[in-house]
C-alpha positions in Angstrom: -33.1 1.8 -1.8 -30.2 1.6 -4.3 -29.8 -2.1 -5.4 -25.8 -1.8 -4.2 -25.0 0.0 -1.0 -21.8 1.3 -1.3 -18.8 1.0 -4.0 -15.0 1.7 -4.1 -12.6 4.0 -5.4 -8.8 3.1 -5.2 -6.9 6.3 -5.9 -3.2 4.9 -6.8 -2.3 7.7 -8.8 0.2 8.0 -5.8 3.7 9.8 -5.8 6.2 7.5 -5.5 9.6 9.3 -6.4 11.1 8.2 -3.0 11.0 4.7 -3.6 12.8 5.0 -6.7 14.5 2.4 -8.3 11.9 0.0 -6.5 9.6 1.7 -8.6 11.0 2.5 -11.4 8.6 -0.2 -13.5 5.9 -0.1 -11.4 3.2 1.6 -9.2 3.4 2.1 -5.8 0.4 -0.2 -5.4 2.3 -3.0 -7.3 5.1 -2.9 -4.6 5.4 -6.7 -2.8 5.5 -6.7 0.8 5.4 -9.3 3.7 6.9 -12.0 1.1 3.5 -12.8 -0.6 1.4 -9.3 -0.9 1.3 -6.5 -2.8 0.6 -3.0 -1.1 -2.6 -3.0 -3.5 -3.9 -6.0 -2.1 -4.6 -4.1 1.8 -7.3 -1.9 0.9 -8.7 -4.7 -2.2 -9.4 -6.7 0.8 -10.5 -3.9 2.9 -13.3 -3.3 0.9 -14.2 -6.5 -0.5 -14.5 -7.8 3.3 -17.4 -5.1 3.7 -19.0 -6.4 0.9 -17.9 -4.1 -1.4 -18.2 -5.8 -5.2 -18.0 -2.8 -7.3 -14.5 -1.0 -7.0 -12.9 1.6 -9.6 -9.4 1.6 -9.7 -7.8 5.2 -11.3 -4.3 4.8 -12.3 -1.6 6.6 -14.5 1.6 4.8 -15.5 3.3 1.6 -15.4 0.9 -1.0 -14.6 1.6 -4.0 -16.2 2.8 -5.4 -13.4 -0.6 -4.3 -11.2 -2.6 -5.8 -13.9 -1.1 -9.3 -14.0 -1.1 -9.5 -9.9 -5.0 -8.4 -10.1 -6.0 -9.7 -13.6 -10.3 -10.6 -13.4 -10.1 -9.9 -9.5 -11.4 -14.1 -8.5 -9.2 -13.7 -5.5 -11.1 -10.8 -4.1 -14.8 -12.4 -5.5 -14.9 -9.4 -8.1 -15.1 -11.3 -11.2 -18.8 -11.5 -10.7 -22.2 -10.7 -12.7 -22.9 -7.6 -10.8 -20.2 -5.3 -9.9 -16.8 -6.0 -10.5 -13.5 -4.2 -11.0 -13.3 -1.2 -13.4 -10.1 -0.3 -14.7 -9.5 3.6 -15.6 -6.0 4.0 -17.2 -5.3 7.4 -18.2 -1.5 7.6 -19.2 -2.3 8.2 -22.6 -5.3 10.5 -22.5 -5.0 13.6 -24.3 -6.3 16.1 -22.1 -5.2 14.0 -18.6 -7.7 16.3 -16.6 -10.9 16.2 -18.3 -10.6 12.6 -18.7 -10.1 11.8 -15.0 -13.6 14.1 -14.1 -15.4 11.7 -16.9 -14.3 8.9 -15.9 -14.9 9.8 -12.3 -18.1 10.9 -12.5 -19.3 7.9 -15.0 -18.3 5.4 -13.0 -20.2 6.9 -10.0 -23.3 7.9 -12.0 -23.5 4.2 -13.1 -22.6 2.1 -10.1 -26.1 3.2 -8.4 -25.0 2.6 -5.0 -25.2 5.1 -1.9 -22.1 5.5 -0.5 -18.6 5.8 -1.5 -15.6 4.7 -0.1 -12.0 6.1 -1.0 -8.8 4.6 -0.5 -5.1 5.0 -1.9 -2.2 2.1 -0.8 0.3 4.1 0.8 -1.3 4.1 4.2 -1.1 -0.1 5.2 -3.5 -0.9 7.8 -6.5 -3.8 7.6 -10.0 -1.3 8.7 -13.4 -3.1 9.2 -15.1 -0.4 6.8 -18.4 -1.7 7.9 -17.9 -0.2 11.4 -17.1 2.9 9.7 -20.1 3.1 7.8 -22.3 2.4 10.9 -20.6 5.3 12.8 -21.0 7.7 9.7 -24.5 7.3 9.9 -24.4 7.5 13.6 -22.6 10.8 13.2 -25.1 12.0 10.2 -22.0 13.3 8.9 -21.7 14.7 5.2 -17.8 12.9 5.2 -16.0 10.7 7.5 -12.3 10.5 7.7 -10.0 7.9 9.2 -7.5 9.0 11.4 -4.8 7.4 14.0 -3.4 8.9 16.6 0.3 8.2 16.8 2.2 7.2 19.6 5.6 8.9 19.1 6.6 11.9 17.1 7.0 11.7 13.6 10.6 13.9 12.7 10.9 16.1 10.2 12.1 14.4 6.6 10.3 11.5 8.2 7.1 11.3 6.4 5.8 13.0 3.4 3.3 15.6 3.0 0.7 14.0 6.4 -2.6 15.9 7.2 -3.3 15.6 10.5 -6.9 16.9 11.8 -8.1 19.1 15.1 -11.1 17.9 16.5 -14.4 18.5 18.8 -15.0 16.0 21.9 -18.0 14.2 19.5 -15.4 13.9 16.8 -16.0 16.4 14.5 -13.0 17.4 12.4 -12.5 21.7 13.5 -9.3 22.2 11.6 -7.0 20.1 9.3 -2.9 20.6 8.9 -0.5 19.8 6.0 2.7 19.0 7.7 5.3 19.6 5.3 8.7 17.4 5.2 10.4 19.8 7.1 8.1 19.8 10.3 7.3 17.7 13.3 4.1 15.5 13.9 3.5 15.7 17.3 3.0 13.0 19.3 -0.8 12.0 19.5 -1.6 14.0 16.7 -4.7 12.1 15.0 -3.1 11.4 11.5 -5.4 11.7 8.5 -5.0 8.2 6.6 -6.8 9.2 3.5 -9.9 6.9 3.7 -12.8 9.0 3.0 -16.3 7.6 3.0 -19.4 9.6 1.9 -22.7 9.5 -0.3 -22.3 9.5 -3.7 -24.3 11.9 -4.5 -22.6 14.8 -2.4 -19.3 13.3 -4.4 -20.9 13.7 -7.7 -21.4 17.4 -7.0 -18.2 17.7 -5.6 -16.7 16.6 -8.4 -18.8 19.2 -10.6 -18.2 22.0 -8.6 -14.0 21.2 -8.9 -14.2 21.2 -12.4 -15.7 24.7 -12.3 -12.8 25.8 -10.7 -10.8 25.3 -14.1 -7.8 23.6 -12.1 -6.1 20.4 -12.8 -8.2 16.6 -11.6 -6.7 15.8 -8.1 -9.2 13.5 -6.2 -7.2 14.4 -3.4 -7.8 18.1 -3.4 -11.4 17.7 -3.9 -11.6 15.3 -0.6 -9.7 17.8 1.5 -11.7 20.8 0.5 -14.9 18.5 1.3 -13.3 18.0 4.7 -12.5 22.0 5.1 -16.3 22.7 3.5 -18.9 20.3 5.0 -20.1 18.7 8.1 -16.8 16.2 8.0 -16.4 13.5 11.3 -13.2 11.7 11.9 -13.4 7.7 12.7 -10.6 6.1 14.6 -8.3 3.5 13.6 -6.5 1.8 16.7 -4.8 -1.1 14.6 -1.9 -1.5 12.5 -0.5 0.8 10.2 2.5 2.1 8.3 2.8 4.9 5.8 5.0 3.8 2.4 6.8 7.1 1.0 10.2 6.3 0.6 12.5 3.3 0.6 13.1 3.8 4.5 9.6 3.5 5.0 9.1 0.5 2.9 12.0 -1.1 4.5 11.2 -0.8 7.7 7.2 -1.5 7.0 7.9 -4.8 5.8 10.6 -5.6 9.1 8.1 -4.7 11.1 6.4 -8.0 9.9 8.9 -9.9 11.7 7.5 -8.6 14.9 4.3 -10.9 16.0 2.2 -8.0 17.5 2.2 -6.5 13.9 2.0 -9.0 12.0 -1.0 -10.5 13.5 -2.6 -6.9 14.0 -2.2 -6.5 10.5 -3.3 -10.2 9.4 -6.6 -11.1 11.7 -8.4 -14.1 10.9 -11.7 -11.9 11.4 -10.3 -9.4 8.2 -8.1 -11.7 5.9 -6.4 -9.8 3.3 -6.2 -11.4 -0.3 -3.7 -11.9 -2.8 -3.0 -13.5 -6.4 -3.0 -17.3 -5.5 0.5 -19.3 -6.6 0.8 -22.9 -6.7 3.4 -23.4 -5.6 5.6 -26.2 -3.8 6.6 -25.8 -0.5 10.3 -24.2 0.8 13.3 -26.8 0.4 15.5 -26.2 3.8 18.6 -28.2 3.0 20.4 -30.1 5.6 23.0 -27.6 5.8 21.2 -23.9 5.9 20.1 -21.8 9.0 17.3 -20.2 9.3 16.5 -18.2 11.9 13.7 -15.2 12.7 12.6 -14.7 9.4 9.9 -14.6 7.1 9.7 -16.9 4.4 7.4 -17.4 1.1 6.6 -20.4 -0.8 9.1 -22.4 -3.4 12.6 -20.9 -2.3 15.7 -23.0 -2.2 17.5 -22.5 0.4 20.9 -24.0 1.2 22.6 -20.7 3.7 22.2 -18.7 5.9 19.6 -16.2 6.9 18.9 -14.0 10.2 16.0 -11.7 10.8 15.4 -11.4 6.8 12.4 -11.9 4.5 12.6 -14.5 2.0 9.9 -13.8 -1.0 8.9 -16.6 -3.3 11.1 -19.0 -5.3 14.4 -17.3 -4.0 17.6 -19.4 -4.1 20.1 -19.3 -1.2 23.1 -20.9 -1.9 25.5 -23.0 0.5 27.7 -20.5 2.2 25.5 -16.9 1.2 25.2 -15.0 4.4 21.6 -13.0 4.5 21.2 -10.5 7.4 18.4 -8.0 7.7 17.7 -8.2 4.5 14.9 -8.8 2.0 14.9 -11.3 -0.8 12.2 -10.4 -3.4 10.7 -13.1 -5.8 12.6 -15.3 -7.9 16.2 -13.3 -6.8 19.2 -15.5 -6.7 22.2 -15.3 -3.7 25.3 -17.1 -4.7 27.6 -19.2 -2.4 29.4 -17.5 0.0 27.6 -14.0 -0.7 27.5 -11.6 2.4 24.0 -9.6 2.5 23.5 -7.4 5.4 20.9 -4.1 4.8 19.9 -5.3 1.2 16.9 -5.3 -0.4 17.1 -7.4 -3.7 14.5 -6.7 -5.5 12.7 -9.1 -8.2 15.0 -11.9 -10.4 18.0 -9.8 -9.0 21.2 -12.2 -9.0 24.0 -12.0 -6.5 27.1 -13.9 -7.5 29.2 -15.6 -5.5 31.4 -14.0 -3.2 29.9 -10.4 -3.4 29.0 -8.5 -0.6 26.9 -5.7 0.2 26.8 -3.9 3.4 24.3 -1.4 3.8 22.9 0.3 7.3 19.1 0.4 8.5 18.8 4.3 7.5 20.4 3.5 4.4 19.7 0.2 2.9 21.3 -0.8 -0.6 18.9 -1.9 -3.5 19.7 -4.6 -6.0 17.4 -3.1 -8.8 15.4 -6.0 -10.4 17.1 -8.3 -12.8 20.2 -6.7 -11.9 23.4 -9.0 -12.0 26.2 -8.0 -9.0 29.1 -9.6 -9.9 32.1 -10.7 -7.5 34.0 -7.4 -8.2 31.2 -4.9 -7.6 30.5 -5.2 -3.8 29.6 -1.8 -2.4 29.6 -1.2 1.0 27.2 1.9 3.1 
């Protein structure tokens, strides 16, 4: 029996074109969400709540900002003697490819564990990756999937790029789909969520037998030809969950926090998800400001108005600023008598006094961080 039973891979090399300029500096992981998290910090906690303390993390570009939320890993228990979080950053590497199969298979080869678990931070949802573990074995499956089965039709232009699997009455995975962007999901399609769990030794040879192929490191390629290619068994998710591929998406993902079935479906006491701890005081609500239906972090000031909006930490709402479904990211400043409505104001983003943007749910205007609107350069949707 292998000392450690099972260890982590976050994929984040993720595209994340759509939710440009949110992420123009950072990585999709590194995007904040529900007014304290990062996206990175749902499937951190998904696997660290299994008892999962050794966890690679493969990234590309801009991740300064993922580094200082993560840093030694204490709030997820992973800056420990055994284990731990292992860094692969391979922007700079000179053949991009061959690196990413090294790295890959090193850090496998050396973890000694059984099983592997892989996860991007795209697809939000809190799993119990125990119970899928118990039902792979169950299943004396080669590769287990995670799936959903959606409740309403996803439209075309809706989603980006989803897999979505056909399956036997046991749960065995028959067939798998790419829907493209310009097709429909069907309703109760079961929706492939990426979360792939399998020994590490069949990944290992996986691995080998896609570099053989000559093409390009994509650990995404090499789990859905696994899935095509072996005995592969879906596991369903019932819970939470939200895709993030586009501003739209991320918009609404973090509004749907404002709904109490989500929110608590997404937060259970039983599967806490963890985050980069701030001491901070608590949220000044002056005399004079209304609050109503919204989410708010730690360390704001807030002296307005704001309606079915989330409030991140240390924002500053001014007497007479008017915030309407909208979201205030960290440290971002609303001046007095500033109209917000559809806005997402991203990180140390100032509104003056006086400006207003009006934006529409299907099209909502970003403030790019540390972007100054002045009085004279409202924009309306």
């Amino acid at each position: 029996m292998k000392a450690n039973k099972i260890c982590g891979i976050l994929n984040l090399s993720e595209i994340k074109e759509g939710l440009q300029p949110l992420t123009k500096n950072r990585p999709l992981a590194a995007m904040p969400f529900a007014c304290r998290y990062r996206l990175v910090d749902f499937p951190l906690s998904n696997m660290t709540n299994a008892g999962i303390n050794t966890i690679a993390m493969f990234l590309n570009e801009n991740n300064r900002s993922l580094f200082d939320h993560i840093r030694s890993g204490k709030e997820w228990d992973l800056n420990t003697m055994y284990g731990g979080l292992f860094v692969f950053d391979e922007r700079n590497a000179d053949d991009f490819s061959q690196e990413n199969y090294d790295n890959s298979l090193n850090f496998l080869t050396k973890s000694a564990t059984e099983y592997v678990v892989i996860m991007g931070s795209k697809m939000i949802c809190n799993i119990d990756l125990k119970a899928v573990l118990q039902h792979h074995k169950q299943q004396d499956a080669d590769v287990t999937v995670v799936y959903k089965r959606i409740a309403t039709p996803i439209e075309p232009l809706d989603h980006e790029h989803l897999t979505t699997f056909e399956l036997s009455p046991e749960g065995a995975i028959l067939a798998n789909t790419v829907v493209e962007k310009t097709e429909q999901v069907a309703e109760h399609s079961a929706l492939s969520l990426e979360i792939y769990l399998l020994k590490q030794e069949l990944l290992v040879k996986l691995l080998e037998n896609y570099r053989e192929t000559g093409r390009d490191f994509s650990l995404d390629a090499v789990m859905k030809q696994a899935v095509e290619h072996t005995n592969a068994n879906g596991f369903e998710y019932t819970g939470y969950m939200r895709q993030i591929y586009s501003v739209n998406s991320y918009f609404e993902g973090n509004f749907d926090m404002l709904d109490d079935r989500d929110l608590t479906g997404l937060f259970q006491e039983n599967q806490k998800i963890h985050t980069k701890a701030k001491n901070e005081v608590p949220t000044f609500y002056a005399e004079e400001s209304d609050i109503t239906d919204c989410l708010v972090a730690n360390g704001c000031l807030l002296r307005g108005t704001a309606t079915h909006s989330l409030i991140f930490r240390n924002v500053t709402l001014d007497a007479g600023a008017d915030v309407k479904h909208s979201m205030i990211m960290q440290g971002a400043k609303v001046g007095a008598g500033a109209r917000l409505e559809y806005v997402i104001a991203d990180k140390k983003s100032v509104i003056a006094p006086g400006v207003e943007l009006i934006g529409t749910k299907e099209q909502p205007i970003v403030v790019k961080k540390d972007e100054q609107i002045e009085a004279n350069r409202g924009a309306e949707v």
